[in-house]
C-alpha positions, 0 to 999 in steps of 0.5 A: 263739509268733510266730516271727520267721524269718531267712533268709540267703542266702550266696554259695559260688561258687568266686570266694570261695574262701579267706579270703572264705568262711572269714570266713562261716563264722566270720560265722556262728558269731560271730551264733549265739553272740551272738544266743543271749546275747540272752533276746528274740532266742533266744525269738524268732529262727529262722534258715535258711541258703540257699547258692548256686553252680552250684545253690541249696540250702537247707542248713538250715532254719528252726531256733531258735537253740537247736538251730541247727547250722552245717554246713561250707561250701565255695566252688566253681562259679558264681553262681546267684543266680536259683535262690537267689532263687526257692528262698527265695522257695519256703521262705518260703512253705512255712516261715512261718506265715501269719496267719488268723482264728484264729491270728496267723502268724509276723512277716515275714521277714527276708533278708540276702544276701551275694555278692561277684560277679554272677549267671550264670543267669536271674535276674530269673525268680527275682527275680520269684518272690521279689517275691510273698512278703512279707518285712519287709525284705530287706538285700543286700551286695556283697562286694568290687568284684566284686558288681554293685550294680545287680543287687542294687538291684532285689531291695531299696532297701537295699544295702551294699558292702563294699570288700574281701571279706577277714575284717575286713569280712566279719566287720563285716557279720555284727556289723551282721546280728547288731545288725539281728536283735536289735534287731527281736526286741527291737522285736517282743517289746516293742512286738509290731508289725511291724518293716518300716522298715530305718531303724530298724535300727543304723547299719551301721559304717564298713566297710559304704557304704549303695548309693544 
């Protein structure tokens, strides 16, 4: 079975202690619930979470929906944004399958990255390490005024913002994230192509403004 792997990438840096990352906790739950309602989306959907702050970890890897386990979370430290970059970068290529002769792999990846300040390593490094990786498309969102849209503008062409990293727009984001992965499981199951137009995905709501 092709797999379609999802891979987010969750800002934990001190700067979202409180309700931002309460609202990502709950963000979370909220997708897992509702994509397990989804028959093409539960066949279809694997999902890994990847956290960064003064280091990147992965702290789950890619899983069914079925069997996916959130863990607790808890906002400290800095942003490194370039590790988190290169880390999912190193996933990817260890994690999804690749087509050969013989098989067909896995769909391309789908990334959503979250944060709501700027990085404070080396982060081009890691950004070009991601560059190598085919992904079908990669969504980043600036939570709060405290993100640089600028830095995210080079990772991909589609950059939301959000203007307050609180629950209610947080909470919008991961609804949108939830729309976007079941419309793509669904695509890929009927249609059994590639999905890599973000054009194609639901209009984000009104909460989220497309970075142009």
């Amino acid at each position: 079975m092709r797999r379609l792997p999802v891979y987010l990438l969750l800002d934990t840096s001190g700067s979202m202690t409180g309700e931002p990352i309460e609202a990502v906790k709950n963000g979370v739950q909220m997708m897992i619930s509702s994509l397990r309602q989804n028959p093409q989306a539960i066949e279809t959907a694997y999902l890994s979470v990847i956290t960064f702050d003064t280091t990147a970890q992965q702290i789950i890897p890619l899983t069914d929906l079925a069997s996916f386990q959130m863990i607790d979370i808890k906002a400290s430290g800095v942003t490194a944004f370039g590790e988190a970059l290169k880390l999912t970068a190193a996933k990817i290529e260890t994690e999804v399958a690749k087509t050969t002769t013989e098989q067909k792999g896995d769909w391309k990846p789908l990334v959503f990255i979250m944060t709501d300040g700027v990085p404070t390593d080396h982060w081009e490094s890691g950004l070009a390490e991601f560059k190598k990786v085919k992904t079908a498309f990669t969504v980043a969102c600036a939570a709060g005024g405290g993100a640089d849209t600028n830095v995210l503008k080079q990772i991909t062409d589609t950059v939301v913002s959000l203007e307050n990293a609180d629950s209610s727009s947080i909470g919008k984001f991961f609804q949108w994230v939830t729309a976007s992965i079941g419309v793509t499981s669904t695509k890929i199951e009927d249609l059994g192509r590639e999905f890599t137009n973000v054009k194609e995905l639901p209009p984000p709501p009104s909460e989220l403004n497309i970075v142009v």
